[in-house]
C-alpha positions in Angstrom: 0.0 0.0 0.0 1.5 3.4 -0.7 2.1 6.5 1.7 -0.2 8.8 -0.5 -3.3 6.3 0.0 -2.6 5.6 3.4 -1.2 9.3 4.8 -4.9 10.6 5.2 -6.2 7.7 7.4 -2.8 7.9 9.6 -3.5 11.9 9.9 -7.0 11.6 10.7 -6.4 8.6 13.4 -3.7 10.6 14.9 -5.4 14.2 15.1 -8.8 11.8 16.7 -6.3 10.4 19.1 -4.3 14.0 20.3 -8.1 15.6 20.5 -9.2 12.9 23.0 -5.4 12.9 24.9 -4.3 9.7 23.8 -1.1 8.2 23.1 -0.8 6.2 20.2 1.8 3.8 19.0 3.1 1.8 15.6 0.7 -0.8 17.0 -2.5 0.8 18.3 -2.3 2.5 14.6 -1.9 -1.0 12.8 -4.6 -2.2 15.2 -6.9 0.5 14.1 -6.8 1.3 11.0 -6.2 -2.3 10.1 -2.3 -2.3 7.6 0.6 -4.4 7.8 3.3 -2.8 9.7 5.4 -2.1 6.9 3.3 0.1 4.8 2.8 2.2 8.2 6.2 2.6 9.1 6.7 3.6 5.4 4.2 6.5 5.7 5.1 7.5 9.3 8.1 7.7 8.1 6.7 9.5 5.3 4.8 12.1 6.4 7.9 12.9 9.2 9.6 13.7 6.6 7.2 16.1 5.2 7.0 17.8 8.5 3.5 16.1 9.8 3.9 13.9 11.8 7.0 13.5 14.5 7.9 9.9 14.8 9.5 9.8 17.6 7.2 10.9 19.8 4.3 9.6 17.2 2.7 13.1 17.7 1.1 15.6 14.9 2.6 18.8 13.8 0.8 21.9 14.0 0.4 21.6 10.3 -0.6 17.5 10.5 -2.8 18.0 13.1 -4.8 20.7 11.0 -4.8 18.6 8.2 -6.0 15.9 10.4 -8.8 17.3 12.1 -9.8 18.7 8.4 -10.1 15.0 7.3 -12.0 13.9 10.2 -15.1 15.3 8.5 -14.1 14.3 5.4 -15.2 11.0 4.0 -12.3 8.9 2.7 -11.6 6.3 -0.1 -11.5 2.5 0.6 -8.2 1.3 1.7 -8.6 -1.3 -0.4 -10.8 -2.6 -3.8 -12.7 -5.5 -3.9 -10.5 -6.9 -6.2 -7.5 -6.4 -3.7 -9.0 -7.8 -0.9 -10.6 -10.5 -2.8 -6.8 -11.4 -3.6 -5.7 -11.1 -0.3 -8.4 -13.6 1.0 
């Protein structure tokens, strides 16, 4: 799964979590949203880089965090197609 399909659901998860004062890790954010590690890491990693998210403390920026809450209202694409997860099953 790529970074640019999976950034806004990581953003949105993350802003939910900091607005209710909740930590969050690599693993409640696999649990939640329901990837493989990998493709996580890779857009954690991702969006740090693009001065969203900081990984270290798995925190928002200013800027994430206003993109964040902005997507919260906004409804998102599936994750995956049918065909995919046909494939995957």
């Amino acid at each position: 799964m790529s970074p640019r399909k999976l950034a806004p659901y990581v953003l949105r998860m993350l802003a939910g979590y900091q607005k209710e004062g909740r930590v969050a890790n690599l693993e409640t954010l696999v649990n939640d949203i329901g990837v493989r590690r990998a493709d996580l890491r890779r857009t954690v990693s991702a969006l740090h880089r693009e001065g969203y998210v900081d990984a270290l403390r798995m925190r928002l920026t200013m800027a994430g965090f206003a993109l964040g809450s902005a997507l919260s209202r906004a409804e998102l694409p599936p994750l995956r197609t049918m065909r995919a997860a046909r494939a995957a099953a």
